[in-house]
Structure formats: C-alpha cells, structure tokens
C-alpha distance (Angstrom), angle and dihedral (degrees) to the residues before:
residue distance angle dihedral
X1 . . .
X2 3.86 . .
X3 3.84 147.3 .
X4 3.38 115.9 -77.8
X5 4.17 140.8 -166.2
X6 3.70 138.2 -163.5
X7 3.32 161.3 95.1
X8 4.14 143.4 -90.6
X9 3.46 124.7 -161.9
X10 3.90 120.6 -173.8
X11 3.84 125.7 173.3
X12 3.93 87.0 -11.1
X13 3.41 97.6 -55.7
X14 4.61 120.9 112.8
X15 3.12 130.3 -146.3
X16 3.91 119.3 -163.0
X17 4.01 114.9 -136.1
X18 4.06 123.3 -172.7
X19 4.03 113.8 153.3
X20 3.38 142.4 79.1
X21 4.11 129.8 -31.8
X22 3.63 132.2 175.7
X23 3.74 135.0 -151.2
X24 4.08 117.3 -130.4
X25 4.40 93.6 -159.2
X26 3.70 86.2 -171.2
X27 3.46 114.9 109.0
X28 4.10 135.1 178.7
X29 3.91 137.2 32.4
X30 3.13 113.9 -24.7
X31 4.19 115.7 -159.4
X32 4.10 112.1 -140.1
X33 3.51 97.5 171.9
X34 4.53 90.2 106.2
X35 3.70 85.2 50.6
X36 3.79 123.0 120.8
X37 3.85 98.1 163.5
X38 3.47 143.8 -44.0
X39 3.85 146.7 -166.1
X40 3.39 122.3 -162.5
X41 4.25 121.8 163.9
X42 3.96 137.5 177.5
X43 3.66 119.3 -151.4
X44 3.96 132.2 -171.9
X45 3.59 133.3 -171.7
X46 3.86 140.7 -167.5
X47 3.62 90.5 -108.5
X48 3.73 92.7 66.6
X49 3.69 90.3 -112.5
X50 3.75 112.5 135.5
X51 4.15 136.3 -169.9
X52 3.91 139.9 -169.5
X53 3.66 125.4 -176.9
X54 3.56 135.6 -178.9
X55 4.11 136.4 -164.9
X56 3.49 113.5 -176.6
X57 4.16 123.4 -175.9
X58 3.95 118.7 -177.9
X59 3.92 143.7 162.2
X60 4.23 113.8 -90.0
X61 3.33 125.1 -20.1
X62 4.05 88.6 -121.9
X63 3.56 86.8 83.6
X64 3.20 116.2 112.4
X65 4.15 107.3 -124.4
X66 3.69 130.0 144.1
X67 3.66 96.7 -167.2
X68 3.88 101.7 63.1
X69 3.55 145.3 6.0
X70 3.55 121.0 -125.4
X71 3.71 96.3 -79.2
X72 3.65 113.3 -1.0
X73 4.13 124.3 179.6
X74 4.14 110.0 -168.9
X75 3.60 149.9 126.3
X76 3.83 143.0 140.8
X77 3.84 149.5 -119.6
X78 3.27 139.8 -135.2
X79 3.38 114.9 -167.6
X80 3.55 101.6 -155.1
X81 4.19 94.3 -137.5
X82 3.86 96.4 95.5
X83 4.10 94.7 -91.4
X84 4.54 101.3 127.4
X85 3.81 115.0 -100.7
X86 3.62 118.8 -71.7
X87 3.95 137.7 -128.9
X88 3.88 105.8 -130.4
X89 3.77 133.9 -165.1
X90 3.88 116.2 -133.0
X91 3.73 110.8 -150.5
X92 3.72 98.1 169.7
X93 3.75 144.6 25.5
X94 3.89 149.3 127.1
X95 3.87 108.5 -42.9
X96 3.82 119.3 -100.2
X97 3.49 129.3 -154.2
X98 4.36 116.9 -91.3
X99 3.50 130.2 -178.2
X100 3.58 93.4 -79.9
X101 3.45 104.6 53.4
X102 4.03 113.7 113.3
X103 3.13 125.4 -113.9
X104 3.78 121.8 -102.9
X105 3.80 88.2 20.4
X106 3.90 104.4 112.0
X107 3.74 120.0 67.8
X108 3.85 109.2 -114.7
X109 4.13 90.1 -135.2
X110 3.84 111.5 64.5
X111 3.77 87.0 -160.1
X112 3.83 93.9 65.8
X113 3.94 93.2 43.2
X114 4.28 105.6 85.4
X115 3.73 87.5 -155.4
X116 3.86 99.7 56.3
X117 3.80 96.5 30.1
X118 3.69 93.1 58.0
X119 3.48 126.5 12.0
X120 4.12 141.3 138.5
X121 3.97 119.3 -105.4
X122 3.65 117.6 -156.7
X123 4.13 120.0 -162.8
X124 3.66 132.7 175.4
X125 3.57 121.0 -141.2
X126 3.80 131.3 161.9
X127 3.96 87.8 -85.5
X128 3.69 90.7 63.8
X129 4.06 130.8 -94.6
X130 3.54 115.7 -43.7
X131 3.91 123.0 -167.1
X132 3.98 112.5 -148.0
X133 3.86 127.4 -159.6
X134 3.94 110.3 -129.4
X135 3.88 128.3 -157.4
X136 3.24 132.0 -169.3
X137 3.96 141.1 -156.3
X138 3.58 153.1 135.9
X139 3.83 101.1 41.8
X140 3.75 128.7 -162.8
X141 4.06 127.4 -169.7
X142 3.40 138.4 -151.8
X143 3.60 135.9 158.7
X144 3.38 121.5 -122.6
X145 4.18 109.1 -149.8
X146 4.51 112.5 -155.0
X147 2.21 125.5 -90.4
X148 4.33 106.7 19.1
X149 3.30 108.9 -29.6
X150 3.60 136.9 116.2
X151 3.96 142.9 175.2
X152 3.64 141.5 170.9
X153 3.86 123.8 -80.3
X154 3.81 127.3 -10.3
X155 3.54 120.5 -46.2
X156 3.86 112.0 -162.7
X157 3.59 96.5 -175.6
X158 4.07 88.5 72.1
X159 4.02 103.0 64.5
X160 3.55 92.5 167.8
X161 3.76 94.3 57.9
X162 3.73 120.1 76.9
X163 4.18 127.3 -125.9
X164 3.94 118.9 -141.3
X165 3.55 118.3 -152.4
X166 3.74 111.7 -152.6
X167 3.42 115.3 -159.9
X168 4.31 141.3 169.4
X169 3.81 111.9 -125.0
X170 3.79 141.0 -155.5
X171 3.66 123.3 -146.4
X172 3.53 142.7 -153.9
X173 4.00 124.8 -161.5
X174 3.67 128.8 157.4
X175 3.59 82.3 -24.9
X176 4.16 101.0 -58.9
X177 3.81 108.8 119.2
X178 3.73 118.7 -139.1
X179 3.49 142.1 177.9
X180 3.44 144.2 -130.8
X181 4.36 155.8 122.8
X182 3.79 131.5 -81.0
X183 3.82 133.6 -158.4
X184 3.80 110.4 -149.2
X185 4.32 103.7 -174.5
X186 3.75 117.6 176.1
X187 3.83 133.9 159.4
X188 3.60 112.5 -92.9
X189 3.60 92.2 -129.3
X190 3.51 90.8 70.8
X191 3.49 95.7 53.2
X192 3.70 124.2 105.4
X193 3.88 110.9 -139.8
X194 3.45 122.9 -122.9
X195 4.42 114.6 -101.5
C-alpha cells in the first residue's frame, strides 16, 4: 500500500489524483471453482498505519489449492511508526458464505445488506485486540466464471460461478478515519435475486 499522485486525461479532459493505491503482486490464473465466499479488504490511514485482511471459505480441503486452506482467517499491520509489518489474527468480521449457507439467502448487493454494509472488525496483534468500524460504498459486481473466466455484472443464470462485489470503504480506528476497497465474492447460488 502507499500514497499515490497523478493525473488522467481522457478525450482532453484531466482529472487530478492524490490518495492512496495498492499493489495486488499476484499475478496469473487464478481457479475459483473451490470457492464458497470470501472477503478480503485494504485499509490506509493518515497516520501511515496500514491493514489487509482476508476470509476465505471453499469446498474440501482435498482440493488441491495453494492460495488458501479450507477456511483461513488472516491479515497484517503495519503500523506506520517504523516497527516491520505484522502478522495479525482476525477474530471478527462481516459473515461469509460456508457450505451450509442456503441458497438464495444472501442479498446479491452488499450495500442493501446492514450486516455487510456496516459492520465491526476485531484483530489481534501484539499491541492487543483492536475493534475497527467498517463502511462501505460504491459497489461494483462481476462474476467470476471457474475456472478463469470473468464478465461484467451478476449473472444469475450461472449458480456455480461466484459474483465479487467490489466496493470503497471508510474506516474507523481509535478514532483516525481511513479509507480503502473491499472484495465481497460469494457463490451465485447463494445469492438471492433481486424482485
């Protein structure tokens, strides 16, 4: 993650950009078919501190995937004061979809479900557990088709692919504000259509 500044232009016209960016280092094809749902979020603040979390959900862990486990929970810190990044627990966060879940049961827009628009996230790190308000607006689907496919919006005639819900964030921590972006991906089949 790191500040960034610059400029567009399109069809003569600038636009002016100073904020935040972030660099995704992974690379390739990625295969969603074991996915069941996932959250994973980036957040910067003013201080210079910085965090990443991931959720991940997926079919049996005799799949073969080197990305995730079956369920993994995990992210890190950096604090922004010099100390080296830090491994963090994540003992709470918006719900993601398991195995279990029924189909039809989770609302295809995060922005209309309370529970996924706003919601607390707790972490543990070395400097204790720290609860963080999250925020969220301005969301964008695709859907993602296994094993490397992708197109625009949500297509509800695929319930074996999954949708991901991009979305910018505001967050609260020990009363500093940050900002950042959100990937909400869940199985189609466990979306509820719209109507």
């Amino acid at each position: 993650m790191h500040t960034m500044e610059g400029e567009f232009e399109v069809d003569g016209q600038r636009l002016s950009l100073k904020g935040m960016g972030a660099r995704d280092h992974s690379s390739g094809q990625r295969d969603y078919a074991p996915f069941l749902g996932a959250y994973w979020a980036q957040v910067l603040f003013p201080s210079g501190r910085a965090l990443n979390v991931t959720m991940v959900s997926r079919m049996g862990a005799d799949l073969d995937t080197s990305y995730v486990t079956a369920d993994s929970r995990f992210g890190y810190v950096y604090w922004g004061d010099g100390s080296p990044l830090e491994e963090v627990e994540l003992l709470e966060c918006q719900d993601i979809p398991r195995a279990n879940t029924p189909p039809g049961s989770v609302l295809s827009d995060p922005l209309l479900d309370p529970g996924r628009q706003a919601f607390d996230m707790v972490i543990k790190s070395s400097r204790g557990t720290h609860r963080i308000s999250i925020e969220r607006f301005r969301a964008i689907a695709s859907t993602y088709v296994p094993p490397h496919g992708e197109i625009g919006g949500t297509d509800f005639s695929k319930p074996d692919a999954l949708q991901q819900a991009k979305t910018v964030m505001r967050a609260t921590w020990d009363g500093e504000t940050g900002h950042g972006m959100s990937d909400c991906v869940t199985r189609i089949k466990f979306l509820k259509q719209p109507g």
